[in-house]
MARVEXZA-267701 format. One record per residue: x, y, z of N, C-alpha, C in turn. Coordinates in steps of 0.05 Angstrom, whole numbers, plus 5000, padded with zeros to 4 digits. Each point is the difference from the previous one (the first is absolute). Layout:
XYZXYZXYZ;...
//
This chain:
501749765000498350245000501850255000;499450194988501650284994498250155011;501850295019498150185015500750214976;498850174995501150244981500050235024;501750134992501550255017497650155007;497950114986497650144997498049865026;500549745001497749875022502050005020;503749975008500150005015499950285016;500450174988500350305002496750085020;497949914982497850075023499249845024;501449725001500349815022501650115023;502450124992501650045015498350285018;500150224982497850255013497649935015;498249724992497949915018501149995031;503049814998500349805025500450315009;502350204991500750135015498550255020;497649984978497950175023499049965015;499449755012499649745025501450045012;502349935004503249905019501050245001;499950254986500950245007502949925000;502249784978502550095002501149954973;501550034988501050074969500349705003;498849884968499249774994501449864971;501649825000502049854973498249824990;500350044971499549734994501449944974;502049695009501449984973499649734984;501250034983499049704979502149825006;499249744982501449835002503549984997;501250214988502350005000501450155019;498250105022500950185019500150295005;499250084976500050314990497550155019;500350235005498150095009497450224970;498549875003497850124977498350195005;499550035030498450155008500550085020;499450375009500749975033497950265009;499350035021499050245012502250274997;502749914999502750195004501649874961;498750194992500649994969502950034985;502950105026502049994993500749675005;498449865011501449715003498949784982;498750044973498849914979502549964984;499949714997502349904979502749975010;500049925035502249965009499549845010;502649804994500349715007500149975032;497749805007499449895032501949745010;501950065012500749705012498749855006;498350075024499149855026496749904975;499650134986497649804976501749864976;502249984999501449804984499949805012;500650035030501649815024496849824997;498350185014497649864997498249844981;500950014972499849884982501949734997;502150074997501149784997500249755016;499950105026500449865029496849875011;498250084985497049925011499850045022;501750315017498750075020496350225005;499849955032496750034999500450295010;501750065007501850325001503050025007;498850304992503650085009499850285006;501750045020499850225018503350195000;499550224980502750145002500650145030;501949975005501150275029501150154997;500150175011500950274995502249965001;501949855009502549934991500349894971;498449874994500449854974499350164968;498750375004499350064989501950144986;499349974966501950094979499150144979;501050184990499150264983497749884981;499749714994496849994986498649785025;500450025016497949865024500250105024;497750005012499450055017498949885026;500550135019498349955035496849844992;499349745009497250014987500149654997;497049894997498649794998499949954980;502049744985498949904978498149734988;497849944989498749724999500049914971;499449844994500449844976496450044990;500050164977496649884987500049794997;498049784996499549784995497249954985;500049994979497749934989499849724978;497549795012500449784977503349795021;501550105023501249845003503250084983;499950204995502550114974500350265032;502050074998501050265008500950194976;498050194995500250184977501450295004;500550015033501750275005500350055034;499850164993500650105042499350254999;498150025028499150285004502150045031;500750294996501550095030498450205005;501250075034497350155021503450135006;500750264991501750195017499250025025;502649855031498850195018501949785020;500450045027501049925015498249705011;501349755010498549784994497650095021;500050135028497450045017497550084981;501150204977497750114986498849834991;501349824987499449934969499549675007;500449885019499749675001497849945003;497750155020496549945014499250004975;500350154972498350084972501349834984;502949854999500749914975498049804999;498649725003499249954988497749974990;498850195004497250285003500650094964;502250135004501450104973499849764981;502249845008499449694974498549944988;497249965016498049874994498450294983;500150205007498550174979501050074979;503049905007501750134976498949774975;499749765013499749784986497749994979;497450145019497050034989500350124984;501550295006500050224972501949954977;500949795009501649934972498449794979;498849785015497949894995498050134978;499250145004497750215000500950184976;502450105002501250214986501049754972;500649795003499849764980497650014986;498449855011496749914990499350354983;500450265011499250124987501950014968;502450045002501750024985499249774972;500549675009498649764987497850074985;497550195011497849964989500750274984;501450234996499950214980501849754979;502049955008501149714970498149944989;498549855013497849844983498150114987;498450335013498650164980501950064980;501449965005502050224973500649734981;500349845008500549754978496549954988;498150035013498150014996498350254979;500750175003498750154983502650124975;502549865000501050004977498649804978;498649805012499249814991497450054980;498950165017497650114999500350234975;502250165010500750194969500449794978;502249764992499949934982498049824996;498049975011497149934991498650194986;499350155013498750254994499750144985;502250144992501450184992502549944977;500849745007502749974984499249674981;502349834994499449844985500949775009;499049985026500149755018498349754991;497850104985498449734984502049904975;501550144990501049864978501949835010;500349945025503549915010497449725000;498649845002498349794997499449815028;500449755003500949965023501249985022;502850164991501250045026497650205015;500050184974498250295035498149855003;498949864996496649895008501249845028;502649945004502149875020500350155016;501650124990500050285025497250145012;497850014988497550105012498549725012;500949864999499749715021501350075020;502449985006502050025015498750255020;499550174992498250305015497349955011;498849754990497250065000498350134990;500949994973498550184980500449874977;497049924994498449824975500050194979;501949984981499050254979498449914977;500149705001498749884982496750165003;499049975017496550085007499950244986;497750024984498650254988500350275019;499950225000499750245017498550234983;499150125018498950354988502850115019;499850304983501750255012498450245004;501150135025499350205013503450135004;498550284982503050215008499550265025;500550065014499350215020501450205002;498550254997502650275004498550115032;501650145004499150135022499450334993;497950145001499850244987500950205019;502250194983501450215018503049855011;500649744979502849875010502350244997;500050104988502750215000500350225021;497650105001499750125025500949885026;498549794993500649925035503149864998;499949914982503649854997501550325009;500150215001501050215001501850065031;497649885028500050035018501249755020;500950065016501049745020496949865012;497750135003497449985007499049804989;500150154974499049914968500949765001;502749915004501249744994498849785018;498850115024500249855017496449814994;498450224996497950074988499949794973;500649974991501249794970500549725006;501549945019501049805014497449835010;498850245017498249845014497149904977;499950204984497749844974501249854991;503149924986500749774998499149725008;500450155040500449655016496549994992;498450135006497649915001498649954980;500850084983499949914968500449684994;503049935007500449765004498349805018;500150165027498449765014497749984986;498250224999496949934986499849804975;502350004975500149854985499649715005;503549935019500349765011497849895025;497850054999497949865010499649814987;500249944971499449724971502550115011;500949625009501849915002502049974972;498649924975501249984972500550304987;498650135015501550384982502250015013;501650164981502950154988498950255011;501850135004501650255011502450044989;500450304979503150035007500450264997;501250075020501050395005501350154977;499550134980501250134978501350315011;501850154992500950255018496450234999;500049934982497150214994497449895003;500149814990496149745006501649805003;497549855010500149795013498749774981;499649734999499249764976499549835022;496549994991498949775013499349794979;500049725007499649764975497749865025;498249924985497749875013498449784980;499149805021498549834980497650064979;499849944983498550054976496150105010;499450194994497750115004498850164979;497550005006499250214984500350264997;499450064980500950354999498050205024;497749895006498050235020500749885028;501649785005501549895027502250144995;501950014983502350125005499750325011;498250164985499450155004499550075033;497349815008499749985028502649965014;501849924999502349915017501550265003;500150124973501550274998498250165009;497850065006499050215016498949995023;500549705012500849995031502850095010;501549964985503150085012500050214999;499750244976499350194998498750195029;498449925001497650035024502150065028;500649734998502149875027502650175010;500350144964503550045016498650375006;497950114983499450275001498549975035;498949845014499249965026501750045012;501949755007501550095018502650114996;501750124974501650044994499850394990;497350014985499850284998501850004966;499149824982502850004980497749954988;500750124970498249854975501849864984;498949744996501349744980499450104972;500449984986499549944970501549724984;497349834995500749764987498949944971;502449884992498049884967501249734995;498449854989499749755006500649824966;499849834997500649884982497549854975;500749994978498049884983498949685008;499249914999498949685000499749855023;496749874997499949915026500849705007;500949924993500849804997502649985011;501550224998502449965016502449924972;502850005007501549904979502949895019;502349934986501849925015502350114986;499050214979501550204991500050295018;501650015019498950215021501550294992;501649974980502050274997498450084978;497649814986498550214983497650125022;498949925012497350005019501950265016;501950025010501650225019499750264979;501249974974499750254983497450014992;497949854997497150154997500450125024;499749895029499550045021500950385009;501949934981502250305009499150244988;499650024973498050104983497750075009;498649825013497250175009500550105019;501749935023501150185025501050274988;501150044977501650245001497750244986;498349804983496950184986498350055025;500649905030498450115016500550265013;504250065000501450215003498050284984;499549904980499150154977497250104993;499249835017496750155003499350005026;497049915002498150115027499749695012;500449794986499849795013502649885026;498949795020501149955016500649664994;499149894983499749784994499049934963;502049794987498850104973501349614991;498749914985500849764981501150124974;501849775001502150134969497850014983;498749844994496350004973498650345010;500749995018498450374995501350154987;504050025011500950184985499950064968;501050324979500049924976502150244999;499650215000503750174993501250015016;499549905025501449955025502449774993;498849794980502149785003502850084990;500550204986502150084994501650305013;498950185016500850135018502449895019;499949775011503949995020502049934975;497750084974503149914981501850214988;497950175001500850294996502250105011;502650134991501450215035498450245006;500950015025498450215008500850204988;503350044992501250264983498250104967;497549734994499850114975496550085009;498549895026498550055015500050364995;502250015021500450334999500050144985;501449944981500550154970497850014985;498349745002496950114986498850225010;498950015027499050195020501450274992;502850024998501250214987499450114979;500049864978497850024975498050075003;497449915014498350094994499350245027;501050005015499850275018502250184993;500650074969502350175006500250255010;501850025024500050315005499249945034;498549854999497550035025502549765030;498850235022501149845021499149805018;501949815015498749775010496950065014;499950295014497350075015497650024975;500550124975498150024980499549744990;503149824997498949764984497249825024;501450005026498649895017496750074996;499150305006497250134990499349864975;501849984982498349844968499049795006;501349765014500549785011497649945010;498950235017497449915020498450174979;499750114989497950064981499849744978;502449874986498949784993499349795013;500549905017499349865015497450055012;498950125007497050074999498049904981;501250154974499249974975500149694990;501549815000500649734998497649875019;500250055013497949865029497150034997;499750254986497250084989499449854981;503049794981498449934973499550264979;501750325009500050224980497050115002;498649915018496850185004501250305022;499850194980501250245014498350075022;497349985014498750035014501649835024;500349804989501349765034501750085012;501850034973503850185007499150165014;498150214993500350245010498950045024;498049795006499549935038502149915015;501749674981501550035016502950205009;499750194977502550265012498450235018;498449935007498250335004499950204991;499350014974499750224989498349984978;498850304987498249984977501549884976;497649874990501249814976500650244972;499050235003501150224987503150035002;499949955024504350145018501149764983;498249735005502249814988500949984973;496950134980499849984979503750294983;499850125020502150184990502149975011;500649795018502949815009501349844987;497249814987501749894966500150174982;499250164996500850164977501950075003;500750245024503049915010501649815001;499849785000502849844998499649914972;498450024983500249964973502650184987;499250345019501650094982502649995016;500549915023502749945009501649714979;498449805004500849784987499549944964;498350154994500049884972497149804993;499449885027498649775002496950075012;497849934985497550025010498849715004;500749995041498049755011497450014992;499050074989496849984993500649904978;501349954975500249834981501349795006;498649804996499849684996503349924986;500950154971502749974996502250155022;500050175026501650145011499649885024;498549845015499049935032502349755002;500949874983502449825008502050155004;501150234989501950035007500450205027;497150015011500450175033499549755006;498849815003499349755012502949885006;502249984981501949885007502950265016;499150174994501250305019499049955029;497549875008498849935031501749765005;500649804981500849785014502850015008;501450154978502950125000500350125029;498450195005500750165022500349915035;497649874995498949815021502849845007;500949944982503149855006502450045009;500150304990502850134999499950235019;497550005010499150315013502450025028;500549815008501950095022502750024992;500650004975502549994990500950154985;497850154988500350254980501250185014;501150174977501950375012498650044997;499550225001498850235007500150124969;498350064988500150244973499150255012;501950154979499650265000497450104982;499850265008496750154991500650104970;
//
């Protein structure tokens, strides 16, 4: 068993806030790796060599015996599994330090224990959701039987059919922004996960930006239901809005890196409009929007707002968007902006003659229709134009 410097470092700080006396702890070759007194990190310990080699149950330096890298103080052997993996020392004269040494041992023992099992289990997610990327994401189906081996070996049947669910979290950049934010993210994560892993046979796997759920084969108005319970669940007790899009076919497939990119696609067409939940079969100019860069995003918007600044383009924005939602009935738009459908009627005329383009013709409404979807995307990312 290997302690890494990082777990002995907060072991050693634990014991030492207990016992109230500067606290060693070194590895198997005698070295000191960790200490409460940070000039004695990386200096070679006799009396934990002695104790290693010799299979003593301690060893006790004296102040006579003390030498420019050791010190006055209680030393014990870790023991874990029956292996002696290092030695922790207790600085201090033997009256101090003998009633606690093996008080010290035994917790030193637990938290190493502990500080293992945790360590073991980030290995195994991490071998685990590499797995999971070249499933997913990469071209782990073409490698044939071996990966179908390796997802044995994990406990993960890839053979079985699955649907996909992609999940963003709305306002991720924002909150990624903040130490809060992060913390905030984390925790829809875990509960994200747990709620999934209730079906014992669903997949989970953490992406830097969304998250990929794989679930057994359902229908499209169940998947739905499933996605707007979680939905529900994480905006309850979390205060977060999910945005999910889900995958084509009910039936499920065992092609999951295509079912992940429908899946991703309608998540990112939900970025893009008013929905919170959307099946790839609803989307239609959405499906090609994350293909776009956002640099040529902008540059349209540039085009057709030329001149005009992010605050004006924004006002066009919600004037079309109004207008879109109405279905172009200028009466609806113009309730929902509050104002007379007169004011509105001379707002497009205005941006006709800003842009070139009249939304009231049938040949010109695609190209503000796709200026809303553009914007909707890039809006936190755009400069600023000048007037």
């Amino acid at each position: 068993m290997h302690l890494s410097t990082e777990s002995a470092q907060q072991i050693a700080n634990e014991i030492s806030t207990i016992v109230k006396q500067n606290v060693n702890i070194m590895d198997a070759q005698g070295y000191i790796i960790a200490s409460t007194d940070p000039q004695r990190i990386g200096n070679f310990h006799e009396g934990a060599k002695k104790i290693i080699e010799e299979g003593l149950p301690e060893f006790y330096v004296t102040p006579e015996a003390q030498t420019p890298t050791t010190r006055t103080g209680l030393n014990l052997p870790i023991v874990i599994n029956g292996e002696t993996i290092g030695v922790v020392g207790i600085t201090g004269e033997y009256e101090q330090v003998y009633n606690y040494g093996q008080i010290v041992k035994k917790m030193t023992e637990i938290l190493v224990r502990e500080s293992y099992n945790r360590e073991q289990e980030r290995f195994d997610n991490k071998i685990r959701n590499r797995f999971l990327e070249d499933w997913i994401l990469g071209s782990g189906l073409e490698q044939g039987s071996a990966f179908i081996e390796r997802g044995v070996a994990l406990h993960i049947d890839i053979t079985r059919p699955r649907r996909a669910m992609v999940l963003r979290i709305n306002g991720f950049r924002q909150l990624a922004g903040t130490g809060e934010g992060q913390k905030l993210i984390e925790k829809v994560e875990r509960e994200v996960q747990r709620f999934i892993s209730q079906e014992q046979s669903n997949i989970y796997l953490r992406l830097t930006t969304k998250q990929v759920c794989l679930v057994s084969p359902r229908s499209d108005e169940m998947m739905k239901a499933l996605a707007e319970k979680l939905v529900q669940h994480i905006k309850r007790n979390l205060d977060v809005d999910l945005l999910i899009g889900i995958d084509s076919g009910e039936s499920g497939t065992t092609d999951v890196r295509t079912a992940y990119a429908k899946a991703n696609k309608a998540s990112h067409a939900c970025l893009v409009s008013n929905h919170s939940i959307l099946l790839y079969d609803q989307i239609n100019m959405e499906i090609f929007m994350e293909d776009i860069p956002k640099s040529v995003k902008e540059e349209y918007l540039r085009k057709i707002f030329t001149g005009c600044s992010y605050e004006k383009i924004l006002h066009w924005i919600n004037i079309l968007e109004a207008y879109f939602s109405a279905e172009g009935s200028i009466s609806l738009a113009a309730q929902k902006l509050y104002m007379h459908k007169n004011t509105l009627q001379y707002k497009l005329k205005k941006l006709e003659e800003i842009t070139g383009y009249d939304v009231r013709l049938p040949s010109n409404s695609a190209v503000f229709y796709i200026a809303v979807l553009f914007f909707r995307d890039v809006k936190n990312d755009m400069t600023i134009y000048g007037e």
